[in-house]
C-alpha positions as CSV (number, residue, x, y, z in Angstrom):
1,X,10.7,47.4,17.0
2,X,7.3,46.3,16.8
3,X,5.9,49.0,15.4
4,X,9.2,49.0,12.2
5,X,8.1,45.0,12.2
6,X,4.4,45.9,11.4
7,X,5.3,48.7,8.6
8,X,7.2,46.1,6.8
9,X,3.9,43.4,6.9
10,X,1.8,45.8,5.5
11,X,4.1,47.1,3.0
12,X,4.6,42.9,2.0
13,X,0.4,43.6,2.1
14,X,-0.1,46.5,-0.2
15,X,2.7,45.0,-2.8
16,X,1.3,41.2,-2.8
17,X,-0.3,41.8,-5.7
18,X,2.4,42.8,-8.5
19,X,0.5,43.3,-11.1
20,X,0.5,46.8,-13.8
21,X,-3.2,47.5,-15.2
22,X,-2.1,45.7,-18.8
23,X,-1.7,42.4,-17.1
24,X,-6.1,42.9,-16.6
25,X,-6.4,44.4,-19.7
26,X,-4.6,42.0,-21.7
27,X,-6.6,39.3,-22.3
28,X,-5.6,35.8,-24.1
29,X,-8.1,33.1,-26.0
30,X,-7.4,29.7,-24.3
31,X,-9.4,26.8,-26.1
32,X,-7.6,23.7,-24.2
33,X,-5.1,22.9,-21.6
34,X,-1.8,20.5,-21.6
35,X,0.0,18.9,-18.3
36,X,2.9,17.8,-18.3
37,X,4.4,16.1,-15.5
38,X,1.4,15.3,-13.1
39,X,2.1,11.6,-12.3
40,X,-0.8,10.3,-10.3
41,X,-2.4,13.3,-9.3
42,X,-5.9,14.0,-11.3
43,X,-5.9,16.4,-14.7
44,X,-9.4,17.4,-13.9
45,X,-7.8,18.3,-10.4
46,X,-5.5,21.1,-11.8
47,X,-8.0,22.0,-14.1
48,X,-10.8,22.7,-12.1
49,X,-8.8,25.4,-10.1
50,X,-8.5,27.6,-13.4
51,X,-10.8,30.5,-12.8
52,X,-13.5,29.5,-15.6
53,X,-13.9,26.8,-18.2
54,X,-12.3,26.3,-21.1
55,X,-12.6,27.6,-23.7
56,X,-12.1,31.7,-22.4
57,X,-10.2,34.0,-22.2
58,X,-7.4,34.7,-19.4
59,X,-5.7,37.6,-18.4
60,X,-2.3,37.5,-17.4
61,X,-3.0,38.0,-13.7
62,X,-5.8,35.5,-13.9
63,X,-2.8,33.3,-15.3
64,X,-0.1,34.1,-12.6
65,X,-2.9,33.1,-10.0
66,X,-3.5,30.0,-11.4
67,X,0.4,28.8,-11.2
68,X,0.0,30.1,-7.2
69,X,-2.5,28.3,-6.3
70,X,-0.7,24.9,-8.0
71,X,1.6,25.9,-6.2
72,X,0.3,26.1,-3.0
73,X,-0.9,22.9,-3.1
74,X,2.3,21.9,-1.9
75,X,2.5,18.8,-3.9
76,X,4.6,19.9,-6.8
77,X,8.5,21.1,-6.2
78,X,8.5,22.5,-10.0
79,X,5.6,25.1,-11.2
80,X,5.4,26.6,-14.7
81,X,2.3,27.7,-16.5
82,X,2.7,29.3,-20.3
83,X,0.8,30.3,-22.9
84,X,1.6,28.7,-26.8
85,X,-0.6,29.8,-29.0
86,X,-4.7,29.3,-27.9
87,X,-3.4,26.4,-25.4
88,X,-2.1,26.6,-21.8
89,X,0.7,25.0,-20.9
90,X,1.3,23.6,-17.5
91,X,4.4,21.9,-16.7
92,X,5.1,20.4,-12.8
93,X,6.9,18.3,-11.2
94,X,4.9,16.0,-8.8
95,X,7.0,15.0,-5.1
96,X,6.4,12.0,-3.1
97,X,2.6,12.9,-1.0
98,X,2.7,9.9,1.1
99,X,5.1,11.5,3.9
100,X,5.6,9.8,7.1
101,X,5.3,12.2,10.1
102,X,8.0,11.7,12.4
103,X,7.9,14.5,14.2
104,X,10.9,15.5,17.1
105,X,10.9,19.2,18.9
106,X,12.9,19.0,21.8
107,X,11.6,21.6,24.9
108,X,13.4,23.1,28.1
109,X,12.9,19.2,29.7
110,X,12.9,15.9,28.7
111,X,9.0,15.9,29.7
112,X,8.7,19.0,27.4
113,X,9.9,17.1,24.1
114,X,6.9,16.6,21.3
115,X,7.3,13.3,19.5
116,X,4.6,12.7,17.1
117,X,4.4,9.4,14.6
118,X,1.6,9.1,11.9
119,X,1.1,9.7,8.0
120,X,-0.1,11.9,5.5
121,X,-1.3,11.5,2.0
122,X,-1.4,14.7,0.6
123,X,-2.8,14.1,-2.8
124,X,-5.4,11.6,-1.6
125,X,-7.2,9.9,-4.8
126,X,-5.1,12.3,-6.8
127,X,-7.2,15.3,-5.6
128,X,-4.9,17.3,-3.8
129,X,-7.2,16.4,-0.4
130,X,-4.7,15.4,2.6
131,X,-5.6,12.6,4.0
132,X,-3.6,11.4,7.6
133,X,-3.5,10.6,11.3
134,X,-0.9,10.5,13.9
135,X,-0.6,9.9,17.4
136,X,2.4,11.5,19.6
137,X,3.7,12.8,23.0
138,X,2.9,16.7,23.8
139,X,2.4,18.5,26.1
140,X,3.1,16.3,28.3
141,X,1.0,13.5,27.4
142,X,-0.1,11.3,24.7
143,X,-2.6,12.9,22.3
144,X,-3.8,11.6,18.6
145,X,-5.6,13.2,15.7
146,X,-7.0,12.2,11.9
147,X,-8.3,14.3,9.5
148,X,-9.1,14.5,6.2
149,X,-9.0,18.1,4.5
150,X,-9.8,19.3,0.7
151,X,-7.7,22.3,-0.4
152,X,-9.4,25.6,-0.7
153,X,-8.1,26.9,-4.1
154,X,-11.3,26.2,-6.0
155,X,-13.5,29.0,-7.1
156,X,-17.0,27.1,-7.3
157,X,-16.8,24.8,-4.6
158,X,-16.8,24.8,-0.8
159,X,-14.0,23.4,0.4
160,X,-14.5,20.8,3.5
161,X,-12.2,19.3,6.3
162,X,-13.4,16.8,9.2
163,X,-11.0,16.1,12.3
164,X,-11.3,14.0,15.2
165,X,-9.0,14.3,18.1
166,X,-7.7,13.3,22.1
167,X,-6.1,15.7,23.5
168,X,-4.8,15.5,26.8
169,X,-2.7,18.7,28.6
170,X,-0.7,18.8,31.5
171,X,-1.1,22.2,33.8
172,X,1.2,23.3,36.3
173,X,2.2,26.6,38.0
174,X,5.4,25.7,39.3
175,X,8.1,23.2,39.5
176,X,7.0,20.8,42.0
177,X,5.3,18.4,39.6
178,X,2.6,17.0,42.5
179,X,1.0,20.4,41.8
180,X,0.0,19.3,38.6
181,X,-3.6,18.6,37.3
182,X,-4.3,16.5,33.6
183,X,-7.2,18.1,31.1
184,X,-8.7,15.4,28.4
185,X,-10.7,16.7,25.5
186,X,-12.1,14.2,22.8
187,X,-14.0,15.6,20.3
188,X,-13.7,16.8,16.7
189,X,-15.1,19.3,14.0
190,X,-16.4,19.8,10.6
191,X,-15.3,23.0,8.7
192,X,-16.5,24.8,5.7
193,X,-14.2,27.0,3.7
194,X,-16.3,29.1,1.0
195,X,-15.2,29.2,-2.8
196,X,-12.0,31.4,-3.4
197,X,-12.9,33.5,-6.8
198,X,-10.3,35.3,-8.2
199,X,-11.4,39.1,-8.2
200,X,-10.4,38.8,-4.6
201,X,-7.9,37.9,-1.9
202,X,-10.8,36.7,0.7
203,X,-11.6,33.4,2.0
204,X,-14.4,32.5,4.4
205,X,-14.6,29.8,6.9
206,X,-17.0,28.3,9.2
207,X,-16.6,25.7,11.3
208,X,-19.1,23.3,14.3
209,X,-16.7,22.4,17.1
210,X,-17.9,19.4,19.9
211,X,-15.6,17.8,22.6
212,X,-16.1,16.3,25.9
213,X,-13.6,17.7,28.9
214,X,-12.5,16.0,31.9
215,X,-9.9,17.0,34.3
216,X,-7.9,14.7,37.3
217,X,-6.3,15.3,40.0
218,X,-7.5,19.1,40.3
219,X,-5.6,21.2,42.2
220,X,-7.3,24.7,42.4
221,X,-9.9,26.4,44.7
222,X,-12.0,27.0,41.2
223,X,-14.5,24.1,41.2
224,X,-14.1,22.8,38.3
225,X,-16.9,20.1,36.5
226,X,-16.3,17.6,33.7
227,X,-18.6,19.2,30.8
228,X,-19.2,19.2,26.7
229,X,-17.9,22.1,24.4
230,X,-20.3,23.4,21.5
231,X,-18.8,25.9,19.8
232,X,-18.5,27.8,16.1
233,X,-15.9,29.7,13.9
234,X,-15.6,32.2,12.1
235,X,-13.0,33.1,10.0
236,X,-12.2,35.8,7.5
237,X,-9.0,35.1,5.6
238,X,-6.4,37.2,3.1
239,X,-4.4,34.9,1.0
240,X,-1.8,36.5,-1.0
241,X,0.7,33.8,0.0
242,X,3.0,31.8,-2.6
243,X,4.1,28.7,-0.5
244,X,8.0,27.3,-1.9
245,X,9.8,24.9,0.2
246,X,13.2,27.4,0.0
247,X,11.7,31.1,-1.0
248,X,8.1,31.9,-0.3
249,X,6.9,35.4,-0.6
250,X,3.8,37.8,-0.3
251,X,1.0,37.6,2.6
252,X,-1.3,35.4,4.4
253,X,-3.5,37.1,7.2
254,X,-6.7,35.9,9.1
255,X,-9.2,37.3,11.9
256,X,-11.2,34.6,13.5
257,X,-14.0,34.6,16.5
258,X,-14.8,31.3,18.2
259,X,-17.4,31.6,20.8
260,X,-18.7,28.5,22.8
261,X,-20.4,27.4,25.8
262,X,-19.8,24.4,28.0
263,X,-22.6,22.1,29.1
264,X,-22.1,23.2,32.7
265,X,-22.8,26.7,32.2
266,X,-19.2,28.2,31.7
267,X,-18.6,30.5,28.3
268,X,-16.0,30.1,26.3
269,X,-14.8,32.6,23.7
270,X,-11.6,33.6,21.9
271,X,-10.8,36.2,19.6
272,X,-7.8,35.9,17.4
273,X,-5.8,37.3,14.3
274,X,-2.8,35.3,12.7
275,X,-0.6,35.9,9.7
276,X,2.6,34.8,8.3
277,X,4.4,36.5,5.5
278,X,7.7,36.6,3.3
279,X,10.0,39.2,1.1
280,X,13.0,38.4,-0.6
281,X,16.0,40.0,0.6
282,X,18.7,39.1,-2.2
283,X,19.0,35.4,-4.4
284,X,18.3,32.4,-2.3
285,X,17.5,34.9,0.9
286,X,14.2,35.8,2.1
287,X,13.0,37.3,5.4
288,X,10.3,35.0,6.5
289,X,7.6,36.4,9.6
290,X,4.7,34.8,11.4
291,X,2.7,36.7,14.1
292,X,-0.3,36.4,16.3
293,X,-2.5,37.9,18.5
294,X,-5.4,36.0,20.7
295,X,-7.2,36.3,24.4
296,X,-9.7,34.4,25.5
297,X,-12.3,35.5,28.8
298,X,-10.4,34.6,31.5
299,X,-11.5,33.2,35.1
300,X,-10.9,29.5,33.9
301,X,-7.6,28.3,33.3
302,X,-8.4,25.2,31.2
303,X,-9.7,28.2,28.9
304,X,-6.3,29.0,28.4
305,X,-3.8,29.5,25.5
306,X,-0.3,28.1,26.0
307,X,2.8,29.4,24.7
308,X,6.1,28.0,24.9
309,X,9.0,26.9,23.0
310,X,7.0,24.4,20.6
311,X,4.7,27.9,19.7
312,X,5.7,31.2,20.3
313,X,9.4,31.5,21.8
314,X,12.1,29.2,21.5
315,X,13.8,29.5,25.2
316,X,10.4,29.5,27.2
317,X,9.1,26.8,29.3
318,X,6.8,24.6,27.9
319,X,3.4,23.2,29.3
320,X,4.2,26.2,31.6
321,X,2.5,29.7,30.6
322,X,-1.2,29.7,30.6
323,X,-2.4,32.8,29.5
324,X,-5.8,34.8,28.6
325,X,-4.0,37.1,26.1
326,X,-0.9,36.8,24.3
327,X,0.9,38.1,21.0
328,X,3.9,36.5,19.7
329,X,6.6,37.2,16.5
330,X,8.5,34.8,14.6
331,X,11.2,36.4,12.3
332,X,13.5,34.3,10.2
333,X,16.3,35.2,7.7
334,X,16.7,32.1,5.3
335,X,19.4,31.5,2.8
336,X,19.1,28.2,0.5
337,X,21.9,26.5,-1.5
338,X,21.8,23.1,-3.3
339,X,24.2,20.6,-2.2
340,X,22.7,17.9,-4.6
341,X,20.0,17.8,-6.9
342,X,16.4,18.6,-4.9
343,X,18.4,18.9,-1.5
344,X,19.6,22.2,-0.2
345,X,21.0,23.3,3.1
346,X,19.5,26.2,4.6
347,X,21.5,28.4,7.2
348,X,19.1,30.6,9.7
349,X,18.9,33.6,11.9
350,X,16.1,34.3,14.0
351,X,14.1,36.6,16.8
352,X,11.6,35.6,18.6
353,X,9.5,38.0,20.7
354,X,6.0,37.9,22.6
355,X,4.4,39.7,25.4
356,X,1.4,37.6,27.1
357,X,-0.6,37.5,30.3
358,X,-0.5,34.6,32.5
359,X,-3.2,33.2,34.5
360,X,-3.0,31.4,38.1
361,X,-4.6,27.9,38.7
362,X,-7.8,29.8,39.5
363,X,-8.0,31.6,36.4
364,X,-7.2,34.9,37.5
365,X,-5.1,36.9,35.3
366,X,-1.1,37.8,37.0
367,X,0.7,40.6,35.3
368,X,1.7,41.0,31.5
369,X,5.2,39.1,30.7
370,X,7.5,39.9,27.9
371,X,9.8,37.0,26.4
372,X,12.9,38.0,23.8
373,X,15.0,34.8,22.5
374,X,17.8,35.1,19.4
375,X,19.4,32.1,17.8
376,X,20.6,30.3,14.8
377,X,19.7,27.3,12.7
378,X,20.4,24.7,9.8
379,X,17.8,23.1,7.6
380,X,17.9,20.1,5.6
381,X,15.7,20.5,2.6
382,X,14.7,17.3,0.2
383,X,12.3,19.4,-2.1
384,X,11.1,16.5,-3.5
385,X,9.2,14.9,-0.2
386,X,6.3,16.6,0.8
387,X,6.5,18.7,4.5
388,X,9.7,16.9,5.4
389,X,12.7,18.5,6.8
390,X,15.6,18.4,9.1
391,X,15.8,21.5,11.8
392,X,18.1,22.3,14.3
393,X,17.9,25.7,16.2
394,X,20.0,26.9,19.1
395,X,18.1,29.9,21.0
396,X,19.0,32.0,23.5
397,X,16.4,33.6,25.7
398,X,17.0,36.9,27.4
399,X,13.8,37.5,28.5
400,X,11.7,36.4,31.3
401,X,14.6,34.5,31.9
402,X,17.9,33.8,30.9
403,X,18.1,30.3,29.2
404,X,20.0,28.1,26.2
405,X,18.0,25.6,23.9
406,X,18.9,23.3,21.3
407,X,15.6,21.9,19.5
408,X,15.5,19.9,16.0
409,X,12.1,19.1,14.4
410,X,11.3,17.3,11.4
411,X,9.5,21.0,9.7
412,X,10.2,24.2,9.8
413,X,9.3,25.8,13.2
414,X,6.6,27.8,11.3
């Protein structure tokens, strides 16, 4: 299954670019630009992301390009760019950017629920930078981030994004809840995203990381001290992606290395490589897939990644599975159909599948666990609010354990 799963990604990979050798050689003299349709959001925004200035000349891939990358902005439900005569046409339709995060995704427990409040601007100044902060209840505790982040669709400019954050994390190994210890971080980090030209799919990223850790009421034989995090990223990233509220399609991938070291002597690396991609099936229908695979050096559990019903499976325990290496598949059939003008209703099937390897409160690595959950869903779409939705997904999970879960969230689960 896995193996069929991964034919079909790379066949979505070789055929994200459509485009026949005349739509390079065909080349067409713009002089000058007009949009239509923009509202509040900057001209000199949309018209810095063409490849070159204007006057040139444009290809017709360089053309289709430009309307994915306004597209991907995700600020616009409406996207058309033409050509009349030597000018470019770009007509959109701008949606609300100031979205209120009101985030609900129930878990196996009441303790297990994520309920996150906050805002995002996503057009901030009119620049297509989001802008936003939030505080919630996750993983068992209360945790807040802000951030403010430019989009990376320019192809002469690093893109930048600054985030600060409290995170706290609840572990525990069993059900008796007195066995479980709290981890705090607070911290942030400042990332660099290099210039995306458009001879090619690649993006790089590099990013300074810096928290402080703490831990309370410890309960493992591992001594474990209170220290600071310094550590980088690197990230290589394919972006083939066209981003639609109801029908996206082609291929987003990324490989990323984040080595670290705490303050009290203890490394810190993790190794990872992430990608989500869609295919249309028939009208209105698309198959929709988001995968990853990640370990990190094991021997300290607060070194962990988690997986659980918020990320990975629907069905699993959440706050529960601490792992050192993990891989997990998201698959998603989606049909859309208007029920009133820029709100559709969108039925879902999905799988969910993941193998991973848990680690004890010591950090030692247990034996590798496979998880399998099926289910079905409904979305609420209004197309013209930014990243605002109404889920509800019913699982069933087969695998480690057998196990029903009704969870609604305010976006879609990935």
């Amino acid at each position: 299954m896995m193996l069929k799963v991964f034919c079909v990604v790379v066949s979505l990979l070789l055929s994200s670019e459509a485009f026949s050798q005349s739509d390079y050689d065909e080349v067409f003299e713009v002089n000058s630009i007009e949009i239509q349709g923009n509202g509040s959001t900057k001209k000199e925004a949309l018209i810095e992301i063409l490849p070159r200035q204007l006057p040139t000349a444009l290809t017709n891939a360089e053309i289709a390009e430009y309307s994915r990358r306004i597209k991907n902005l995700g600020i616009f439900d409406f996207v058309k760019v033409s050509k009349v005569e030597d000018k470019l046409l770009l007509e959109v339709r701008r949606k609300a950017t100031l979205s209120p995060i009101i985030g609900l995704s129930t878990g196996k427990t009441i303790q297990d629920t994520s309920a996150v409040l906050g805002v995002n601007e996503h057009d901030f100044l009119g620049t297509g930078t989001k802008l936003g902060g939030k505080i919630g209840y996750n993983d068992r505790n209360l945790n807040f981030m802000a951030w403010i982040d430019e989009h990376s669709y320019r192809h002469n400019r690093w893109s930048r994004e600054l985030e600060v954050y409290g995170l706290s994390s609840s572990f525990r190994f069993n059900d008796d809840e007195d066995d479980a210890w709290t981890r705090d971080r607070l911290g942030g980090f400042f990332e660099l995203v290099s210039p995306f030209k458009y001879d090619s799919p690649l993006l790089y990223e590099f990013q300074v990381q810096v928290y402080r850790e703490d831990y309370s009421n410890v309960n493992s034989n591992k001594n474990l001290d209170s220290a600071t995090y310094f550590g980088t990223l690197f990230e290589v990233i394919y972006d083939r992606y066209s981003w639609d509220d109801l029908n996206p399609h082609g291929f987003k991938g990324a490989i990323e290395m984040r080595p670290g070291m705490m303050t009290n002597g203890d490394f810190r690396g993790e190794a990872a490589a992430k990608f989500i991609a869609a295919t249309p099936l028939a009208e209105n229908t698309s198959l929709v897939m988001n995968g990853k695979l990640a370990a990190v050096n094991s021997g300290n559990v607060n070194h962990s990644l988690l997986i659980g019903s918020q990320s990975g499976v629907r069905g699993l325990d959440d706050s529960f599975f601490r792992t050192s290496a993990l891989g997990y598949l998201n698959l998603e059939v989606r049909h859309s159909m208007e029920v009133w003008e820029r709100t559709f209703i969108q039925p879902v099937l999905f799988v969910d599948m993941a193998r991973f390897r848990p680690m004890d409160m010591d950090g030692n690595n247990a034996g590798w666990v496979n998880a399998l959950s099926t289910g079905a869903g409904v979305r609420v779409i209004p197309t013209g609010f930014t990243n605002l939705l109404l889920r509800a997904d019913m699982a069933r999970l087969h695998t480690p354990s057998e196990d029903w879960l009704f969870q609604v969230g305010i976006t879609q689960y990935f």
